[in-house]
BALUMLUM-303910 format. One record per atom (N, C-alpha, C, O): residue in three letters; residue number from 1; x negated, y negated, z negated. Coordinates in Angstrom, 2 decimals, decimal comma. Atoms other than C-alpha are relative to their C-alpha. Layout:
BALUMLUM-303910
{'Ala' NUM {X Y Z}},
...
***
This chain:
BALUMLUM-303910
{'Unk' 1 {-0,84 1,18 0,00}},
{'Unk' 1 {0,00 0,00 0,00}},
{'Unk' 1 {-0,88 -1,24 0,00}},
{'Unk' 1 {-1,96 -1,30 -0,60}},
{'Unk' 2 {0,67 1,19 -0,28}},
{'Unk' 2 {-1,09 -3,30 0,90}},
{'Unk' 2 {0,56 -1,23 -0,58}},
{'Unk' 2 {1,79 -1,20 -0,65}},
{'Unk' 3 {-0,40 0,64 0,73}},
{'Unk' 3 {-0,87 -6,57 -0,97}},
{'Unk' 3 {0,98 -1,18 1,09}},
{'Unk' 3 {0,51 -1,52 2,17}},
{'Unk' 4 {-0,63 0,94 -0,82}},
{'Unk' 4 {1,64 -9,02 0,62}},
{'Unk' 4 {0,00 -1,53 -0,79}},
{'Unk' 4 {0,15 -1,68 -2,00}},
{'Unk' 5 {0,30 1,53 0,20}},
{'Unk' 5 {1,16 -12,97 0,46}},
{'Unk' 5 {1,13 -0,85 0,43}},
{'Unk' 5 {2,24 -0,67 0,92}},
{'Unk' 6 {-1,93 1,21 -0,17}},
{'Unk' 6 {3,64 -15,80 0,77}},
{'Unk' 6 {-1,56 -1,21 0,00}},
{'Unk' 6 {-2,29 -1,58 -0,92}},
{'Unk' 7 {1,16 0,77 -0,38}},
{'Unk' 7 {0,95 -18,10 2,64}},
{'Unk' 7 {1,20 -1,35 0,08}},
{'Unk' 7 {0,79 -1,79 1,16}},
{'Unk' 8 {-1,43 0,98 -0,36}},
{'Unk' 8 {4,09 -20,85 2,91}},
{'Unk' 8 {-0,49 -1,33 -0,81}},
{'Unk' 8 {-0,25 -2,45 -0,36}},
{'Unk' 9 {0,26 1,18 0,68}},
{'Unk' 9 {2,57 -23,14 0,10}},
{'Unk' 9 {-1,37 -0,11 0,57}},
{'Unk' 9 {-1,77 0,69 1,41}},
{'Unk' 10 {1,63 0,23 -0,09}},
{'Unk' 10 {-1,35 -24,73 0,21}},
{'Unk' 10 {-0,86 1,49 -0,87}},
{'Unk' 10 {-1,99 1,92 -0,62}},
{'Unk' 11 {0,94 -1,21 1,19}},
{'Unk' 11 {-2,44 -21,68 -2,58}},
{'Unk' 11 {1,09 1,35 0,60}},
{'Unk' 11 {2,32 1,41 0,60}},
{'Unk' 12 {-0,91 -1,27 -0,24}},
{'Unk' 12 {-1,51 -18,03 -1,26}},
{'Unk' 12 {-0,24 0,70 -1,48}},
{'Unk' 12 {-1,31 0,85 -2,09}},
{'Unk' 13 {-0,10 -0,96 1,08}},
{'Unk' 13 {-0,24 -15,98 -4,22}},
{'Unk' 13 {0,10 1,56 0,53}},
{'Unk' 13 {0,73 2,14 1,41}},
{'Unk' 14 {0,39 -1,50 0,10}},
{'Unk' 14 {-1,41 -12,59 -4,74}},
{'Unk' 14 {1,26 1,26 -0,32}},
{'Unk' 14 {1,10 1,59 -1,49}},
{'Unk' 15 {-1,10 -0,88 -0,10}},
{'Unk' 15 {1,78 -9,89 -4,52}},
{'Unk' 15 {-0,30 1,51 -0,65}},
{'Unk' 15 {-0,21 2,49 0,09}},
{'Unk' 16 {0,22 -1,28 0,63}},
{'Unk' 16 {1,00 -6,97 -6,78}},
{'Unk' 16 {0,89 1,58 0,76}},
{'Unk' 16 {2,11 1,60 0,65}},
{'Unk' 17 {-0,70 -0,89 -0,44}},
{'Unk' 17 {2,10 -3,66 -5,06}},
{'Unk' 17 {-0,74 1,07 -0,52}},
{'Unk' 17 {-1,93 1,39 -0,49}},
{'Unk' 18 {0,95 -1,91 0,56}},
{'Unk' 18 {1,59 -0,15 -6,68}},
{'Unk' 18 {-0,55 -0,03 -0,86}},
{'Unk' 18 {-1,14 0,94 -1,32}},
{'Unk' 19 {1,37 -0,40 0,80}},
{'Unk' 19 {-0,27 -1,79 -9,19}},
{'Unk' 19 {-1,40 -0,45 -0,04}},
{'Unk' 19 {-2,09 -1,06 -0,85}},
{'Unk' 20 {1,41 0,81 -0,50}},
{'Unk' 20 {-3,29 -2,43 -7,31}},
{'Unk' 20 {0,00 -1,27 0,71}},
{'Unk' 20 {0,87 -1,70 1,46}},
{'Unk' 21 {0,55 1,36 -0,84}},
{'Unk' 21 {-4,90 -5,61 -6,08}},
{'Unk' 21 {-0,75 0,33 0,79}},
{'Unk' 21 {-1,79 0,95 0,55}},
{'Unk' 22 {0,73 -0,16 -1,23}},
{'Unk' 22 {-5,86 -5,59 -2,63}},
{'Unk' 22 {-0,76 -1,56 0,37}},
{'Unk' 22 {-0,49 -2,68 -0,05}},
{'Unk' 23 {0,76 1,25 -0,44}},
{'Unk' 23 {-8,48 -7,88 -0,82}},
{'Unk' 23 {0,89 -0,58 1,27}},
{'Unk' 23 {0,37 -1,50 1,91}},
{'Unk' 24 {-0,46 0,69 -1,63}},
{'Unk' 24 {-6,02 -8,75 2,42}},
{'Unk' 24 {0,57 -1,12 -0,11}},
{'Unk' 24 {0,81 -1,94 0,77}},
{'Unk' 25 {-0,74 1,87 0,14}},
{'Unk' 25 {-4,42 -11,79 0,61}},
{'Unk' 25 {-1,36 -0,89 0,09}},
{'Unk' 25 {-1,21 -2,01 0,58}},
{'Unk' 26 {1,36 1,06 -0,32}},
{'Unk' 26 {-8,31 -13,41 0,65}},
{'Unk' 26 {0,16 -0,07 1,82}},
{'Unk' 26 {0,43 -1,04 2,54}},
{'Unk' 27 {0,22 -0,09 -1,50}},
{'Unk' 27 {-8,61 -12,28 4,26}},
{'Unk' 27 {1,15 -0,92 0,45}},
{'Unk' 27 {0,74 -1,65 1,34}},
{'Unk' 28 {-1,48 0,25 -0,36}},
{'Unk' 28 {-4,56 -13,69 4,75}},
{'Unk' 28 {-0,53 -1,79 0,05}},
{'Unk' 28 {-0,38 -2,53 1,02}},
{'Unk' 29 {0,11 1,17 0,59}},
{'Unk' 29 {-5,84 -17,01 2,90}},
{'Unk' 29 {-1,13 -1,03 0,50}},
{'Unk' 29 {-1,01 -2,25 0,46}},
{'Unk' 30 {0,82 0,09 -0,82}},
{'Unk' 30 {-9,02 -17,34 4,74}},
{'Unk' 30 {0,41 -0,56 1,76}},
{'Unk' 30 {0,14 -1,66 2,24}},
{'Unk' 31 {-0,57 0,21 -1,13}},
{'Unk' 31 {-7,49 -17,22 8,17}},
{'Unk' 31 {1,06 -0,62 0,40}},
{'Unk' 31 {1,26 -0,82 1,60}},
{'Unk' 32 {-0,44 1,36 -0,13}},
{'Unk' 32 {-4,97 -19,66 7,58}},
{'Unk' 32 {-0,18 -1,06 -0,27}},
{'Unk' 32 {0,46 -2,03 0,15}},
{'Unk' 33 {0,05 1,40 0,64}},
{'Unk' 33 {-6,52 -22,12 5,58}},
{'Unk' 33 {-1,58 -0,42 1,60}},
{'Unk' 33 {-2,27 -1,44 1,62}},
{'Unk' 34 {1,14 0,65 -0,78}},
{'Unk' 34 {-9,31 -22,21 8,84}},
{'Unk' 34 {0,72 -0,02 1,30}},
{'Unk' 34 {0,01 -0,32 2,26}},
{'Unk' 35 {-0,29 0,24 -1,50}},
{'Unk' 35 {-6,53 -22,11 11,97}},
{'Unk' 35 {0,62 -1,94 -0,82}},
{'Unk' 35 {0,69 -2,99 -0,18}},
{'Unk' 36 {-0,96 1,44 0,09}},
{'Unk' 36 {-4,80 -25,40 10,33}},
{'Unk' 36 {-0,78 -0,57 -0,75}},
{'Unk' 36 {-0,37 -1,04 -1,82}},
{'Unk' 37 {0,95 1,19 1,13}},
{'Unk' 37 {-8,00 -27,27 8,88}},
{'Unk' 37 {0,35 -0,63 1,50}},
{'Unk' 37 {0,90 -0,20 2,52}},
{'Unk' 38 {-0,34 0,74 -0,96}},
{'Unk' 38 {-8,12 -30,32 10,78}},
{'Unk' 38 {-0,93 -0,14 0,65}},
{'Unk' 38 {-1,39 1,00 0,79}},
{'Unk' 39 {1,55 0,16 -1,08}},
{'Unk' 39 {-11,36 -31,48 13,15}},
{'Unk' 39 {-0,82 -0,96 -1,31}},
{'Unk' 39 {-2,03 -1,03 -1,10}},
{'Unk' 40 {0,39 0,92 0,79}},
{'Unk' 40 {-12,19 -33,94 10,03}},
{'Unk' 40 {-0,66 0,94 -0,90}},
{'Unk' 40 {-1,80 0,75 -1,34}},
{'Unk' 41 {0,40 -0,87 1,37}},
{'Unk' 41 {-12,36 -30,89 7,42}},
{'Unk' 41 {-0,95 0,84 0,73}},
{'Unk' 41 {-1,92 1,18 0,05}},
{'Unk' 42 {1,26 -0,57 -0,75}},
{'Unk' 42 {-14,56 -29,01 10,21}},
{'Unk' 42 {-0,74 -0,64 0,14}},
{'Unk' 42 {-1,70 -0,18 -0,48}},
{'Unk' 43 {1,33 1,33 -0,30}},
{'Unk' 43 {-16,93 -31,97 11,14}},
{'Unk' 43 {-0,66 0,26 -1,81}},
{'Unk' 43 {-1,82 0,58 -2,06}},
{'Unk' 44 {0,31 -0,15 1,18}},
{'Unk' 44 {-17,04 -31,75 7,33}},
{'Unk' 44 {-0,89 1,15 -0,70}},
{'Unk' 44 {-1,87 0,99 -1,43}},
{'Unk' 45 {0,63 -1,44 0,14}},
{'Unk' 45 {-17,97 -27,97 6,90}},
{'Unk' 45 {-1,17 -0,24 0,81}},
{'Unk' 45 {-2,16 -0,53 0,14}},
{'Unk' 46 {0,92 -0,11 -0,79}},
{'Unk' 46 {-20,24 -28,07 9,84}},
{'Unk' 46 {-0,96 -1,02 -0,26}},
{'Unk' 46 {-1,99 -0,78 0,36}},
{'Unk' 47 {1,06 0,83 0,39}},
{'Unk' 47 {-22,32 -30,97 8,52}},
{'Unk' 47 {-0,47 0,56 -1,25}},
{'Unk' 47 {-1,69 0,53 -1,40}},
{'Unk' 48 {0,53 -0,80 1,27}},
{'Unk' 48 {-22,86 -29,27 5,37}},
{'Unk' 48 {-0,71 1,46 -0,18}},
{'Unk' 48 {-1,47 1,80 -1,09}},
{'Unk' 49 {0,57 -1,19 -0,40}},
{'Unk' 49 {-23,76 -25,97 6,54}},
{'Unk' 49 {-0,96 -0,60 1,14}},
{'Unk' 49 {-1,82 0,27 1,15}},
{'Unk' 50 {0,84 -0,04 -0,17}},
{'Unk' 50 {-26,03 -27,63 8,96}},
{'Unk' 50 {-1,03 -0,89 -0,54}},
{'Unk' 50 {-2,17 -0,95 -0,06}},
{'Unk' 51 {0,66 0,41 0,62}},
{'Unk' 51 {-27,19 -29,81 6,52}},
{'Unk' 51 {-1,17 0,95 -0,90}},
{'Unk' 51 {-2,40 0,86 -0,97}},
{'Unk' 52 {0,54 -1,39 1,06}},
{'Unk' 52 {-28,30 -26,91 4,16}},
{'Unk' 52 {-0,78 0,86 0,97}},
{'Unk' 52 {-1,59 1,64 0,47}},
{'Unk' 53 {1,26 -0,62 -1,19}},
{'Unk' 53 {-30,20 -25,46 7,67}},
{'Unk' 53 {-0,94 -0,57 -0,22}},
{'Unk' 53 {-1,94 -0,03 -0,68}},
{'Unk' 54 {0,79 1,12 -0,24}},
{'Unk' 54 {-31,83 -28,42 7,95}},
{'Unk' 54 {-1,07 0,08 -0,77}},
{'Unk' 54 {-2,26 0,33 -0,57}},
{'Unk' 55 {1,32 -0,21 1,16}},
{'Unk' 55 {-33,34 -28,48 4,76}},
{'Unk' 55 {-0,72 1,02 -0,44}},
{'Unk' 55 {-1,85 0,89 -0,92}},
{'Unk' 56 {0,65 -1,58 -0,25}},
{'Unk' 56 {-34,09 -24,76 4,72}},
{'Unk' 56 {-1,10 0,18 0,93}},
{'Unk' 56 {-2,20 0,72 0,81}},
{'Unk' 57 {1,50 -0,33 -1,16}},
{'Unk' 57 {-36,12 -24,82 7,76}},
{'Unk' 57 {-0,73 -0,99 0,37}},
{'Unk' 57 {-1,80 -0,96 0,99}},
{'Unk' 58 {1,37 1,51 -0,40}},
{'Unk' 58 {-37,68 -28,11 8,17}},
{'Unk' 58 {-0,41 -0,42 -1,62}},
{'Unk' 58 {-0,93 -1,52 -1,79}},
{'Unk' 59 {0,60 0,55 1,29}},
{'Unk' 59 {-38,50 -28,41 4,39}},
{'Unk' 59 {0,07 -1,46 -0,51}},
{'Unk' 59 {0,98 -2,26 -0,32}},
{'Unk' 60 {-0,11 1,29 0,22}},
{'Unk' 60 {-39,59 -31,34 2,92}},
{'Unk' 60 {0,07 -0,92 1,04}},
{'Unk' 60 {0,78 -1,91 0,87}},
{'Unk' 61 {0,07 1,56 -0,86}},
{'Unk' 61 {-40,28 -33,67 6,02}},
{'Unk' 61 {1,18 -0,11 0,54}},
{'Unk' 61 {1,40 -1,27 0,90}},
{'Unk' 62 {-1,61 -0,02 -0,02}},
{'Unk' 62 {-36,45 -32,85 6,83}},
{'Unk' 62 {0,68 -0,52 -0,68}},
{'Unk' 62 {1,43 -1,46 -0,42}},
{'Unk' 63 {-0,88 -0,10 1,39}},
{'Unk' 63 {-35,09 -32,66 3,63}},
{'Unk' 63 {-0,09 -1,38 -0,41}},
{'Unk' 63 {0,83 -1,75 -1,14}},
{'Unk' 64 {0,50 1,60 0,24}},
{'Unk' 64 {-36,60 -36,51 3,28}},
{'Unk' 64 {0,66 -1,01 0,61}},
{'Unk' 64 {0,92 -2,12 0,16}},
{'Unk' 65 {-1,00 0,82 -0,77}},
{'Unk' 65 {-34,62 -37,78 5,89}},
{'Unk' 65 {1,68 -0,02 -0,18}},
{'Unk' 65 {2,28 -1,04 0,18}},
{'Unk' 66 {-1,31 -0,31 0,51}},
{'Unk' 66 {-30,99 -36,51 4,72}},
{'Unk' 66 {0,08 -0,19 -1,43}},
{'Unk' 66 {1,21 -0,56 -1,75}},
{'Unk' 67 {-0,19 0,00 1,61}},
{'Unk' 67 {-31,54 -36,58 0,66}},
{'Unk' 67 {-0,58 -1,09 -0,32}},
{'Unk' 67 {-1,66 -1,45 0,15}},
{'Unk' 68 {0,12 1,28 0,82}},
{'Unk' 68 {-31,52 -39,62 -1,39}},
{'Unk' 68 {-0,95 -0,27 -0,75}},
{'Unk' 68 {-0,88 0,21 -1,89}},
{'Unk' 69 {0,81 0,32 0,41}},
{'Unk' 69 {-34,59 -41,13 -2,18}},
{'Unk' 69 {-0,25 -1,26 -0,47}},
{'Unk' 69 {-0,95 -2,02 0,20}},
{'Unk' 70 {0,09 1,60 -0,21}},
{'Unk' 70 {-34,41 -44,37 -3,60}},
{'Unk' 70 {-1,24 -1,01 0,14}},
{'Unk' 70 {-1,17 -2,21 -0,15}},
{'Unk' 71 {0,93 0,46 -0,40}},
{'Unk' 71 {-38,03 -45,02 -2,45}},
{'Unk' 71 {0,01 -0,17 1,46}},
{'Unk' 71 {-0,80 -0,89 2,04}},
{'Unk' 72 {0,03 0,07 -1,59}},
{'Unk' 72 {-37,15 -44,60 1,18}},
{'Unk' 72 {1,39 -0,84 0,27}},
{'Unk' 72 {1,90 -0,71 1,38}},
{'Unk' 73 {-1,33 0,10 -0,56}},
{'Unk' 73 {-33,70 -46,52 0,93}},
{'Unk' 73 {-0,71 -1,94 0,22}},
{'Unk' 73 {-0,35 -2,84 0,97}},
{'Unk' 74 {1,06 1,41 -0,04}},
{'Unk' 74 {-36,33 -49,80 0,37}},
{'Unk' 74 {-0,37 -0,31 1,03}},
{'Unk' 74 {-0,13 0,56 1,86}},
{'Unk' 75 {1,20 0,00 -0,60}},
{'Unk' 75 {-38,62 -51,32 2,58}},
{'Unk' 75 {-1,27 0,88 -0,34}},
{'Unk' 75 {-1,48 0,94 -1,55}},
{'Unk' 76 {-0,15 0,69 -1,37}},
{'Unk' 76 {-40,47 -50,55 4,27}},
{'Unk' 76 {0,60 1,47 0,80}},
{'Unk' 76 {0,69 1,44 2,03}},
{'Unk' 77 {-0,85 -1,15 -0,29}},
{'Unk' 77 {-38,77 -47,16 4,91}},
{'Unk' 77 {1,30 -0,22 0,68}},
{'Unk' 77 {1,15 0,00 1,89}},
{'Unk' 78 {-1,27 0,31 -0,42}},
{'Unk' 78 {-34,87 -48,06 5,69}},
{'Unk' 78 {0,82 0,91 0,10}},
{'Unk' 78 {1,93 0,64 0,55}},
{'Unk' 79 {-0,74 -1,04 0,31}},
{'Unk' 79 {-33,55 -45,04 5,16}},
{'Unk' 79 {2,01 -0,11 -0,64}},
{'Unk' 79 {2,65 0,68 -1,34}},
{'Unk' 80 {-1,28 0,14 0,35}},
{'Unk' 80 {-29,96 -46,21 4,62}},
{'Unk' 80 {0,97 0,74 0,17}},
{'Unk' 80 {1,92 0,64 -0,60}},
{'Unk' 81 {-0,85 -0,64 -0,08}},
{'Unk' 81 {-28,09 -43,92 5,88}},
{'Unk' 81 {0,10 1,32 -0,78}},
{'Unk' 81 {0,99 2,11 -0,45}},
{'Unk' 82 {-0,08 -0,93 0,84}},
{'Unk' 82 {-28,75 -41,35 3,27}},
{'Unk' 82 {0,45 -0,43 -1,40}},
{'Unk' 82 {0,24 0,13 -2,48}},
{'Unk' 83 {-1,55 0,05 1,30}},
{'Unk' 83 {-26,08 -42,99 0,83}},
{'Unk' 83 {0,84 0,96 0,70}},
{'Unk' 83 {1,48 1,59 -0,13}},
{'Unk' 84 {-0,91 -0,59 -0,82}},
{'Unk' 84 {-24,13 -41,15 3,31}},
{'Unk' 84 {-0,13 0,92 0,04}},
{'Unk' 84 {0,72 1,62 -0,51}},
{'Unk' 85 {-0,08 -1,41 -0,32}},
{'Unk' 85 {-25,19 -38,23 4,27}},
{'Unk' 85 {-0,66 1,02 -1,15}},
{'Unk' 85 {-0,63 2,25 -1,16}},
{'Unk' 86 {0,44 -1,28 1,24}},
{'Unk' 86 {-27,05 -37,11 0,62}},
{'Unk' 86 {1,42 0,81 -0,71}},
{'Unk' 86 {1,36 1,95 -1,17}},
{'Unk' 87 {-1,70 -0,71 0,51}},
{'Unk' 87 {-23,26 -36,03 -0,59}},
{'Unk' 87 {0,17 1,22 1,12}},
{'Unk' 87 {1,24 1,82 1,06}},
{'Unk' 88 {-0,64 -0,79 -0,51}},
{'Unk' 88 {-23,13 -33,72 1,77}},
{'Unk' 88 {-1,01 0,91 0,45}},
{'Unk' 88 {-0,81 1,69 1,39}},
{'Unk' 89 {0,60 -1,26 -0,41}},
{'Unk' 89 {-26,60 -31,68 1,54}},
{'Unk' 89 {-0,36 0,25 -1,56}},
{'Unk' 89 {-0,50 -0,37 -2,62}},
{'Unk' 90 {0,09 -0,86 1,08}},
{'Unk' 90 {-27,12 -29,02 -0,45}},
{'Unk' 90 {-1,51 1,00 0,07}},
{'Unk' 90 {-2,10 1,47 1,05}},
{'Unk' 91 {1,05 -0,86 -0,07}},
{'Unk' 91 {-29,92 -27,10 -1,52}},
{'Unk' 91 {0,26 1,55 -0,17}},
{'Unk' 91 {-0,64 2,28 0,25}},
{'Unk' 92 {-0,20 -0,93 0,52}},
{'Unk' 92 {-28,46 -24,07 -2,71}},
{'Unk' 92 {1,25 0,88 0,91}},
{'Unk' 92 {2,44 0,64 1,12}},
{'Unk' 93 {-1,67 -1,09 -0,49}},
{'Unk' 93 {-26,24 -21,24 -0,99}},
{'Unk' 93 {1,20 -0,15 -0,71}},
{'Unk' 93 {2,24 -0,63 -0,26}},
{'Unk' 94 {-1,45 -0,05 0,61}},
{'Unk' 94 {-23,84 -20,81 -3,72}},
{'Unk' 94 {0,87 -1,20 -0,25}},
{'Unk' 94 {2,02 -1,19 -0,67}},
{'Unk' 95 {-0,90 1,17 -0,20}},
{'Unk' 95 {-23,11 -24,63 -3,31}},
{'Unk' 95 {0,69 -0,24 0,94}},
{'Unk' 95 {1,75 -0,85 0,80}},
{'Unk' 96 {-0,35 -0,15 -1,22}},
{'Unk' 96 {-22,52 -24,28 0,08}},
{'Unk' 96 {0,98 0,79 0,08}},
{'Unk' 96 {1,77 0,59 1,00}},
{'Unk' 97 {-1,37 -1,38 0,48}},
{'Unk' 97 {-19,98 -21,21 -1,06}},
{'Unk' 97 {0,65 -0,80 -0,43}},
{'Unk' 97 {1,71 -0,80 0,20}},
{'Unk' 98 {-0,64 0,57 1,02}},
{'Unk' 98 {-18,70 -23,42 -3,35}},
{'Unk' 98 {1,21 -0,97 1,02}},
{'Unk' 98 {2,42 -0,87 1,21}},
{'Unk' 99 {-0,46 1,31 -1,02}},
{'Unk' 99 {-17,94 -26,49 -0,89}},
{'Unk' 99 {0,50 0,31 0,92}},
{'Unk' 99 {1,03 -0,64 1,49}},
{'Unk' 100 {-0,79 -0,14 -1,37}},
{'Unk' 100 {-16,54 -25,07 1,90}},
{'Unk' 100 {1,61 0,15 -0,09}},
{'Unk' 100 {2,42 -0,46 0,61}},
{'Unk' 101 {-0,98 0,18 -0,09}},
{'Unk' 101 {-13,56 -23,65 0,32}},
{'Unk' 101 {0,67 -1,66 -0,44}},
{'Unk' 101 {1,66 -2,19 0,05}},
{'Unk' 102 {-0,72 1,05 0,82}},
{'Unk' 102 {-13,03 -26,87 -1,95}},
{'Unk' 102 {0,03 -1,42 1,33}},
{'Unk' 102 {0,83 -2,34 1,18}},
{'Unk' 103 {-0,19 0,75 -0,99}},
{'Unk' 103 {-13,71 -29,01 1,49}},
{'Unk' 103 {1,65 0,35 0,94}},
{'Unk' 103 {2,45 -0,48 1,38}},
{'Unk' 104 {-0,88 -0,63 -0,69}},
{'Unk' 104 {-11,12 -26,74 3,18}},
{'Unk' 104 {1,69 -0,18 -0,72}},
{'Unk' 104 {2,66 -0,67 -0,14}},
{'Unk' 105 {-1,44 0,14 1,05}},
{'Unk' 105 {-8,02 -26,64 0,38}},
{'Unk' 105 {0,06 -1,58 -0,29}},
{'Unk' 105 {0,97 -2,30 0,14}},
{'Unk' 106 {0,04 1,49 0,60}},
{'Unk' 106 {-9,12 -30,17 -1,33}},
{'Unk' 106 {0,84 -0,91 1,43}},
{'Unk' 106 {2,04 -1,19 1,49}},
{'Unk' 107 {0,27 0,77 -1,07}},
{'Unk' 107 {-9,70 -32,17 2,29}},
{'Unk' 107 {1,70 0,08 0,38}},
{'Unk' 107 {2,37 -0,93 0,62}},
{'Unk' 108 {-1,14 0,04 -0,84}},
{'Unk' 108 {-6,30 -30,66 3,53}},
{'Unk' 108 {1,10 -0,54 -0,59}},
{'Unk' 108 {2,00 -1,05 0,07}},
{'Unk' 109 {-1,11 0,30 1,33}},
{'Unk' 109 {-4,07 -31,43 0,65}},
{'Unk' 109 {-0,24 -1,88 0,33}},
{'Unk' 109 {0,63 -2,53 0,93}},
{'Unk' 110 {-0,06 1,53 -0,32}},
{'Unk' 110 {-5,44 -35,41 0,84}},
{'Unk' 110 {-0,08 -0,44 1,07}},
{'Unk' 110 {0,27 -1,62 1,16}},
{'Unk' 111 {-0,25 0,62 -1,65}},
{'Unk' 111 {-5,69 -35,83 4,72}},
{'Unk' 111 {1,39 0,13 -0,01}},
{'Unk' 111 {1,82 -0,72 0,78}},
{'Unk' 112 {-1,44 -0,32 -0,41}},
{'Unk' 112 {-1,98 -34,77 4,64}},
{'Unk' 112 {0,58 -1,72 -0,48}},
{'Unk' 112 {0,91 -2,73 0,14}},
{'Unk' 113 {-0,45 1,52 0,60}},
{'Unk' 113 {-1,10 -37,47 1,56}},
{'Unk' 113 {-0,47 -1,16 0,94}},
{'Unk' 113 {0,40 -1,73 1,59}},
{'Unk' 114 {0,42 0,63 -0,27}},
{'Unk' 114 {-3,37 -39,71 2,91}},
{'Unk' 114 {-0,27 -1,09 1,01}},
{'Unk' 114 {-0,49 -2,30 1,03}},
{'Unk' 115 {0,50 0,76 -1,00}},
{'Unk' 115 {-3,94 -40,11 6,12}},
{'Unk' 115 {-1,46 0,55 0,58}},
{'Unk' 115 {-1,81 1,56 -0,04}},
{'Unk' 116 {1,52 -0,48 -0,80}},
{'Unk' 116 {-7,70 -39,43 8,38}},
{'Unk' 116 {-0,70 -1,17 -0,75}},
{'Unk' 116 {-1,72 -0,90 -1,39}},
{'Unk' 117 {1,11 0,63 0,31}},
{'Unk' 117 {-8,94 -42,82 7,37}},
{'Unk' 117 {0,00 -0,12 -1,09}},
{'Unk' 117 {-0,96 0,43 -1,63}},
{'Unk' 118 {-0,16 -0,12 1,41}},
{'Unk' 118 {-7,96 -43,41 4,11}},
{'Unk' 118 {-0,99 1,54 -0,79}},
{'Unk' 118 {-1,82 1,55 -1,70}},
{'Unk' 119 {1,40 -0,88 0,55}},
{'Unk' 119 {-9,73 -39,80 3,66}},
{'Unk' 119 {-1,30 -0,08 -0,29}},
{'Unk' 119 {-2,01 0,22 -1,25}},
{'Unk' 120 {1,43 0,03 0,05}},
{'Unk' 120 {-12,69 -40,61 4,87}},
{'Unk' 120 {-0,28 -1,35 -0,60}},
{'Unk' 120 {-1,34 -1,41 -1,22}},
{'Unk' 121 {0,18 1,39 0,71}},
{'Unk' 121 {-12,56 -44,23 3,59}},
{'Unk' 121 {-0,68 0,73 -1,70}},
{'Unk' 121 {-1,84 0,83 -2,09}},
{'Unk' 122 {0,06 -1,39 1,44}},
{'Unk' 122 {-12,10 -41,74 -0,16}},
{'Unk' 122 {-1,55 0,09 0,36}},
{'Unk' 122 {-2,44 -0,62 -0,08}},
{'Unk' 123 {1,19 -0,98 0,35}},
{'Unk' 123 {-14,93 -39,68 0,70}},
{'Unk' 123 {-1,49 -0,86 0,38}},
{'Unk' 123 {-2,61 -0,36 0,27}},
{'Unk' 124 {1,22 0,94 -0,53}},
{'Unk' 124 {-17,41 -42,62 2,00}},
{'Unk' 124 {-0,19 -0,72 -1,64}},
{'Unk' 124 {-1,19 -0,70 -2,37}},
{'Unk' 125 {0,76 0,61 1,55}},
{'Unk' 125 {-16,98 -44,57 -1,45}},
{'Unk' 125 {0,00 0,85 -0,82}},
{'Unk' 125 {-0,04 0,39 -1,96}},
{'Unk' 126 {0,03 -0,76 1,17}},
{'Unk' 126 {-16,95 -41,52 -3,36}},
{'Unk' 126 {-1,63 0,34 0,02}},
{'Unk' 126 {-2,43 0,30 -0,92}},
{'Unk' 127 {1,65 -0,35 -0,84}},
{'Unk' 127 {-20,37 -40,60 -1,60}},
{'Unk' 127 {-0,93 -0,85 -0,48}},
{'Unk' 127 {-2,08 -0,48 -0,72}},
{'Unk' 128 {0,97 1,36 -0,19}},
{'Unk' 128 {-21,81 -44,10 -2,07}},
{'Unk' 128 {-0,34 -0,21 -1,42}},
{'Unk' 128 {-1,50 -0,22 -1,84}},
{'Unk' 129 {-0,26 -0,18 1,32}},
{'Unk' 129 {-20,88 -44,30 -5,52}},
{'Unk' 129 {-0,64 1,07 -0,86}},
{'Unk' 129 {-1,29 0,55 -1,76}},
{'Unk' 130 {0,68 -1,37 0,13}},
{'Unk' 130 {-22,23 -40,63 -6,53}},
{'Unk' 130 {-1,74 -0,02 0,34}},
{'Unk' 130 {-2,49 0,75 -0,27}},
{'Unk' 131 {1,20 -0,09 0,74}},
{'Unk' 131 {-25,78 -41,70 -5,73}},
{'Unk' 131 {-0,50 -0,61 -0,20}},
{'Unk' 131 {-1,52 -0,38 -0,85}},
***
């Protein structure tokens, strides 16, 4: 017996059958929360996962140009645009686990309320603010 889901709200609940808990409501929950993300909450994912490349394989002289240094945000450096884009790299896998769903559920829930710009408006001073 297989677990059945009621994907209808933002959170799929888990349907106990037989007893056991099956894994097909993740799989159920997975594959809808990624056909109806929007291009905003993907641009989002995909900068973060190739942020977290980035810094993986180009190391430090990479990792220098995306992460917040407030010696490079000075002269004679200019590095400004990493108010921006340090919120959104990660050093660590399991942050990157972490962030995708909470980009994916979070992002969709306030682009809906919100609006696209108002989101990103949100997530620019939350960013700026944060480092």
């Amino acid at each position: 017996m297989y677990a059945k889901t009621d994907c209808s709200t933002n959170l799929c609940v888990l349907a106990w059958v037989g007893g056991k808990r099956r894994g097909a409501w993740l799989v159920a929950a997975l594959r809808e929360g990624t056909t109806r993300m929007s291009t905003t909450n993907r641009a989002l994912c995909a900068l973060v996962v190739a942020f977290y490349l980035l810094t993986k394989l180009g190391g430090d002289r990479v990792g220098g140009l995306v992460k917040f240094i407030p010696a490079h945000v000075a002269p004679p450096h200019f590095h400004i645009w990493t108010l921006v884009t340090a919120g959104l790299v990660e050093t660590r896998l399991i942050n990157v686990l972490i962030d995708l769903p909470v980009i994916v559920s979070a992002g969709h829930i306030l682009e809906q309320l919100w609006g696209r710009d108002e989101y990103l408006t949100f997530l620019l001073v939350v960013d700026i603010s944060v480092v």
